[in-house]
C-alpha positions in Angstrom: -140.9 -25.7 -105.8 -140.6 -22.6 -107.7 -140.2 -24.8 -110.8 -143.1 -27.2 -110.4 -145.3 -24.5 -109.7 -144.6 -22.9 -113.1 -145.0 -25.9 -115.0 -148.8 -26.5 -113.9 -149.4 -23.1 -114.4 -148.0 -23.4 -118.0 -150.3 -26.5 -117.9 -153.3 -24.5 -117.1 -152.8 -22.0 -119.5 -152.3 -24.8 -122.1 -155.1 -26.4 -121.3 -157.5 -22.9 -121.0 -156.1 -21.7 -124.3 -157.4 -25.2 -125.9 -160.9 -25.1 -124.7 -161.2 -21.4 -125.7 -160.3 -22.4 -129.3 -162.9 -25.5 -129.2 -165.1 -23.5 -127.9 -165.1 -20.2 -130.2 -164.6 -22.9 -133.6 -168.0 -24.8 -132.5 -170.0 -21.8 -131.4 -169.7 -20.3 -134.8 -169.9 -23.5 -136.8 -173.0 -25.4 -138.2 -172.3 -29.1 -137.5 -173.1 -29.7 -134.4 -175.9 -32.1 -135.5 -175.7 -33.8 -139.1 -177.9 -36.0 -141.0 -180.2 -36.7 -144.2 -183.5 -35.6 -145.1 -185.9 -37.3 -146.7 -187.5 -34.6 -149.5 -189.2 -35.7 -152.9 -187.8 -35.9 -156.1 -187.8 -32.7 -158.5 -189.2 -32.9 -161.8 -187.2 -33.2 -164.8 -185.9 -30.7 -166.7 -182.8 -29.8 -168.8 -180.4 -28.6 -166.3 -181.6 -31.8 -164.4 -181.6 -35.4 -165.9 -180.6 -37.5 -162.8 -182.3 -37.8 -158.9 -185.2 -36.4 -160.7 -189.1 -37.5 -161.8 -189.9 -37.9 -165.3 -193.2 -37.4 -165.7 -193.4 -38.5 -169.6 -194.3 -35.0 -171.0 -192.9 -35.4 -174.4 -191.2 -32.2 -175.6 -192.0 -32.4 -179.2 -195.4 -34.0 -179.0 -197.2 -32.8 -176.1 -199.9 -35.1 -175.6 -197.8 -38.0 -175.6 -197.6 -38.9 -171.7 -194.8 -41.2 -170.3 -195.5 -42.6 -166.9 -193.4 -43.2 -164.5 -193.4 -46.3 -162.2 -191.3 -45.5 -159.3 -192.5 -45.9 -156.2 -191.9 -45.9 -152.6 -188.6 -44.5 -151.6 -187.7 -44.5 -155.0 -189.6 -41.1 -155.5 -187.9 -39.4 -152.6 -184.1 -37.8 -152.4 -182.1 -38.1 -149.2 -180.4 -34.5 -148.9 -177.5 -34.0 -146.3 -178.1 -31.1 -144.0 -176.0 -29.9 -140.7 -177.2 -27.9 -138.5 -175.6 -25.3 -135.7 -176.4 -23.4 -133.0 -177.1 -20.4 -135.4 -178.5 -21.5 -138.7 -179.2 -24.9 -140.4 -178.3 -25.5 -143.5 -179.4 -28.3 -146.6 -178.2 -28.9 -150.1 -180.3 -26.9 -152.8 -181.8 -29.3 -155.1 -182.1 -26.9 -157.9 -179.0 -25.3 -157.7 -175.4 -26.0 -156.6 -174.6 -25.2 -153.4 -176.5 -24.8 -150.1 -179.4 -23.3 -148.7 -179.2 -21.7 -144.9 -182.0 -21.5 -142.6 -181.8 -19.7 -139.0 -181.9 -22.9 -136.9 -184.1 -20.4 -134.2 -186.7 -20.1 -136.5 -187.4 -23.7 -136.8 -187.2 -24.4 -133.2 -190.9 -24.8 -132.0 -192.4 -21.2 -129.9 -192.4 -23.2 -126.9 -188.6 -23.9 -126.8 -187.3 -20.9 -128.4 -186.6 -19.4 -125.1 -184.5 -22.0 -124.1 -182.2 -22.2 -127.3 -182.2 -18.4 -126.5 -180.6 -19.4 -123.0 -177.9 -21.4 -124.1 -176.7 -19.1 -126.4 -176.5 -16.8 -124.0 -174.4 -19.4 -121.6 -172.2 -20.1 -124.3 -171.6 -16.8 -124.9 -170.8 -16.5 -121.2 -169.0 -19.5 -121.1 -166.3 -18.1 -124.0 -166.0 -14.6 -121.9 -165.3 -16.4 -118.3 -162.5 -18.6 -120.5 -161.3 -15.4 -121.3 -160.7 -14.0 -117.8 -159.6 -17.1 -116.7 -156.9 -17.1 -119.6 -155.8 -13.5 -119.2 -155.5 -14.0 -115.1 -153.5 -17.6 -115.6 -151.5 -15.4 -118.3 -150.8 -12.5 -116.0 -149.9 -15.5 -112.9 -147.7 -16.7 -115.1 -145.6 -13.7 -116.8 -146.1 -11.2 -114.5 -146.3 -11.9 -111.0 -143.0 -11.8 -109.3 -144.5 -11.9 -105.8 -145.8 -15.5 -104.6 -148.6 -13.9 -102.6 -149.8 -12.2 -105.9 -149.6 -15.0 -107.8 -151.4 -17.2 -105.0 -154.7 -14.5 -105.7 -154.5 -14.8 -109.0 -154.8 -18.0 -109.3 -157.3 -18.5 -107.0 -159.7 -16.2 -109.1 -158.5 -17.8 -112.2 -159.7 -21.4 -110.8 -162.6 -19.9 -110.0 -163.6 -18.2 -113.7 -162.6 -21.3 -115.3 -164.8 -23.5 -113.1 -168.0 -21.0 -113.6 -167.0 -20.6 -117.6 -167.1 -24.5 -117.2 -170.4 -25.1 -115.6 -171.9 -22.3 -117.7 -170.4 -24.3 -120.9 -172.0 -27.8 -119.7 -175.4 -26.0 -119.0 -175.4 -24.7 -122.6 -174.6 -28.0 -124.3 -177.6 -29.7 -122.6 -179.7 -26.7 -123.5 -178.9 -27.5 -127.0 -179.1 -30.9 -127.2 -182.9 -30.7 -125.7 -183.5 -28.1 -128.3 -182.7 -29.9 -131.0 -184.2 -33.4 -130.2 -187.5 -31.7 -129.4 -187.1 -29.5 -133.1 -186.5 -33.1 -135.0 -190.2 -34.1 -133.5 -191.7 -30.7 -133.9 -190.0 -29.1 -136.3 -191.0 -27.9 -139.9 -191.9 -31.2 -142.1 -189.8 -29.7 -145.0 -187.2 -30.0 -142.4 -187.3 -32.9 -140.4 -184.3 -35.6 -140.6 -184.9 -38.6 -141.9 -181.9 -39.8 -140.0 -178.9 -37.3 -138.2 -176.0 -37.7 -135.8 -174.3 -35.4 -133.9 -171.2 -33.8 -135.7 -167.9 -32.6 -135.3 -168.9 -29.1 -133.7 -171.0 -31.0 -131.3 -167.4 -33.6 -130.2 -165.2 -30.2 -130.0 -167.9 -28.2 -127.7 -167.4 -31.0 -125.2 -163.9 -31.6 -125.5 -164.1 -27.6 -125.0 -165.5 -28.7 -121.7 -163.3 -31.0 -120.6 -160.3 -29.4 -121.4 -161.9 -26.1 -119.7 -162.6 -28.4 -115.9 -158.9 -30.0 -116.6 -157.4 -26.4 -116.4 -159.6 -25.1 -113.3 -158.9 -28.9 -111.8 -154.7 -28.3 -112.3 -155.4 -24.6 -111.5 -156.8 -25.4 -108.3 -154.3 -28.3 -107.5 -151.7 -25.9 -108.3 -152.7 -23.5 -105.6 -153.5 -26.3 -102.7 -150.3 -27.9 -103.6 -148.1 -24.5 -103.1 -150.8 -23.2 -100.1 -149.6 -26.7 -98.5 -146.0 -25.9 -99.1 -146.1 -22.4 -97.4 -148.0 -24.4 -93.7 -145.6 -26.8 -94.0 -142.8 -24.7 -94.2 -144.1 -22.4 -91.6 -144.7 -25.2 -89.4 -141.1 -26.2 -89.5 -139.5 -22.5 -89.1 -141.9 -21.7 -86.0 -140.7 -25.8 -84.9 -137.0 -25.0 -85.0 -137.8 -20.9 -83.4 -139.0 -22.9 -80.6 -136.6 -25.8 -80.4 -133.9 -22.5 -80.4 -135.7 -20.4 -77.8 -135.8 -23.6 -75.6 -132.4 -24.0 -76.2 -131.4 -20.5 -75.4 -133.2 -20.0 -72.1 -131.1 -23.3 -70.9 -127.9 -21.7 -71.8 -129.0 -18.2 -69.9 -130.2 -20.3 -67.0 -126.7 -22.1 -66.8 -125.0 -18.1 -67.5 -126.6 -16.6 -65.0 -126.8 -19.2 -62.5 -122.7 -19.3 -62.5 -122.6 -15.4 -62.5 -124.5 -15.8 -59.0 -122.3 -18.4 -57.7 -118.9 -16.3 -58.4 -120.6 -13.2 -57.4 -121.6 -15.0 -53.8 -118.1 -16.4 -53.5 -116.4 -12.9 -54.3 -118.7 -10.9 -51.7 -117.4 -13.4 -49.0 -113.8 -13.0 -48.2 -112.7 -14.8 -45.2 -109.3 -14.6 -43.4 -107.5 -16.8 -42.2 -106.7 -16.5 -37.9 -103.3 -14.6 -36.8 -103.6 -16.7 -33.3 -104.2 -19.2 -31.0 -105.4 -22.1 -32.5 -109.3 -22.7 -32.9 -111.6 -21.9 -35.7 -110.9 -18.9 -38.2 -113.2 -16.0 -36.6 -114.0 -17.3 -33.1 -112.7 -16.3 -30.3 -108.8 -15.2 -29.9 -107.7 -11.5 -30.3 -106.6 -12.5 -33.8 -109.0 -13.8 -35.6 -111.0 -11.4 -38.1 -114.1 -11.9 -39.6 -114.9 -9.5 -43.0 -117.9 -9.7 -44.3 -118.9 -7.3 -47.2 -121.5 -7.0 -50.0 -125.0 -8.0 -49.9 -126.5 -11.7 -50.5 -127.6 -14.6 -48.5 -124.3 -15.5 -47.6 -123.9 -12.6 -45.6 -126.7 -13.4 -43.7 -125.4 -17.1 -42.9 -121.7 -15.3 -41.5 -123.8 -13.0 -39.5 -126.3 -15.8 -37.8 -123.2 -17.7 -36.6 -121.2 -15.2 -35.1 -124.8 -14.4 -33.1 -124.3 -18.1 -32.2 -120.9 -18.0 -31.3 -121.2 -15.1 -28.8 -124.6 -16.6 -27.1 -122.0 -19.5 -26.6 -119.7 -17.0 -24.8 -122.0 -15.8 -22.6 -123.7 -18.6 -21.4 -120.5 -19.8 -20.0 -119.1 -16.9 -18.0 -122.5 -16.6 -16.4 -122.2 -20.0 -15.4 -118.8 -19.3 -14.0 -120.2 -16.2 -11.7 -123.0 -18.6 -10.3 -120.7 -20.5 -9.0 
């Protein structure tokens, strides 16, 4: 038992230690959401020649005007963007490299205080994984008493399952941030088209990971609570079957001490003469009778019997 019980808790830890790392890696990474935007095309110049706008000033001859005939989608530039639960950031069409926006400024005044709220839970959420992982750790390495280690692992399932909960709330939080900022949101910043990114996959594999650990972490603790009943159930089965057992045997014991104590109170002797029966009648015949006990009482009630006996005859004999 003692080796099953070590390997899910070994599990648990394994699996707490992963969702803390998901977690932690997508809380202070920018791709949870991921897409293009749609942003026009930037006028010519030298640094630039390409994805840019010609519009047919002539360098040497300045009133020599080129026109440009593109139109449609053709005068627009599809920039990549991701965006976090921190900051969003774009590629910078003038220069290389990217330009960061917070992501909380952009969300709209009406749903700031809910992107304010899920930070906050996943902030939570990382701390309670925390506990959890330093109470499964401390089950694990440093509890030599099962009693212990049943308490710690109860409040360790029940840290992970709140860190859990907390972490699920958060997610949704975001996610009904974000969809709302893509309507509502600055039009220098809208996406033309997004998905949600690899931040976004390891917060809720954070999650499940974090509600497989408190799952095991509970299961670990019925499973061995079940264990101790059961065993106690047996042990107070067998104390009984062996107390039953043991009043039979001092029944018997004391029931053939009475019997040989009866038999060595009485002592009777046999008659010295005349024939008849031992103890009645005839100058020799004795009857002892020592120690106490019913058997006593019997000896005594027939000799009464016998001398009654005695004396109804001779007083017949003087009537007539």
């Amino acid at each position: 038992m003692k080796t099953t019980r070590k390997c899910r808790a070994l599990l648990s830890v394994f699996l707490n230690l992963v969702a803390l790392l998901f977690s932690t890696t997508a809380f202070v990474t920018t791709y949870w959401c991921e897409g293009t935007q749609r942003v026009p095309k930037p006028s010519c110049n030298k640094q630039r020649r390409h994805n840019c706008i010609d519009y047919g000033v002539n360098e040497t001859d300045r009133n020599k005007v080129h026109y440009s005939w593109e139109t449609g989608d053709d005068r627009f530039l599809f920039r990549r963007f991701h965006t976090g639960i921190w900051s969003s950031c774009e590629e910078n069409l003038h220069e290389e490299g990217e330009k960061c926006r917070s992501f909380i400024d952009l969300a709209p005044a009406s749903e700031r205080g809910v992107l304010w709220l899920s930070v906050v839970s996943e902030v939570l959420y990382i701390l309670l994984l925390v506990v959890g992982f330093s109470l499964m750790c401390l089950e694990l390495f440093h509890s030599s008493n099962v009693i212990d280690g049943l308490k710690l692992n109860a409040f360790a399932a029940v840290f992970t399952v709140l860190s859990g909960l907390l972490g699920m709330v958060a997610h949704m939080m975001y996610t009904q941030v974000f969809q709302i900022t893509v309507s509502l949101g600055p039009e220098d910043w809208r996406p033309h088209s997004w998905d949600y990114g690899w931040s976004f996959c390891l917060a809720w594999a954070s999650f499940t990971c974090c509600m497989a650990a408190s799952v095991t972490t509970l299961n670990s603790y019925t499973k061995t609570v079940i264990e101790f009943r059961h065993k106690r159930k047996l042990f107070e089965q067998g104390l009984r079957e062996e107390q039953t057992y043991l009043d039979q045997e001092a029944f018997r014991y004391f029931r053939d001490r009475s019997l040989q104590s009866i038999s060595s109170a009485v002592e009777v002797y046999p008659s010295h003469g005349g024939g008849g029966m031992p103890g009645v009648g005839g100058p020799g015949a004795g009857l002892i009778i020592g120690g106490p006990g019913p058997g006593r009482g019997k000896m005594r009630a027939l000799s009464a019997s016998i001398d009654m006996g005695e004396n109804t005859d001779s007083l017949g004999e003087e009537q007539c």
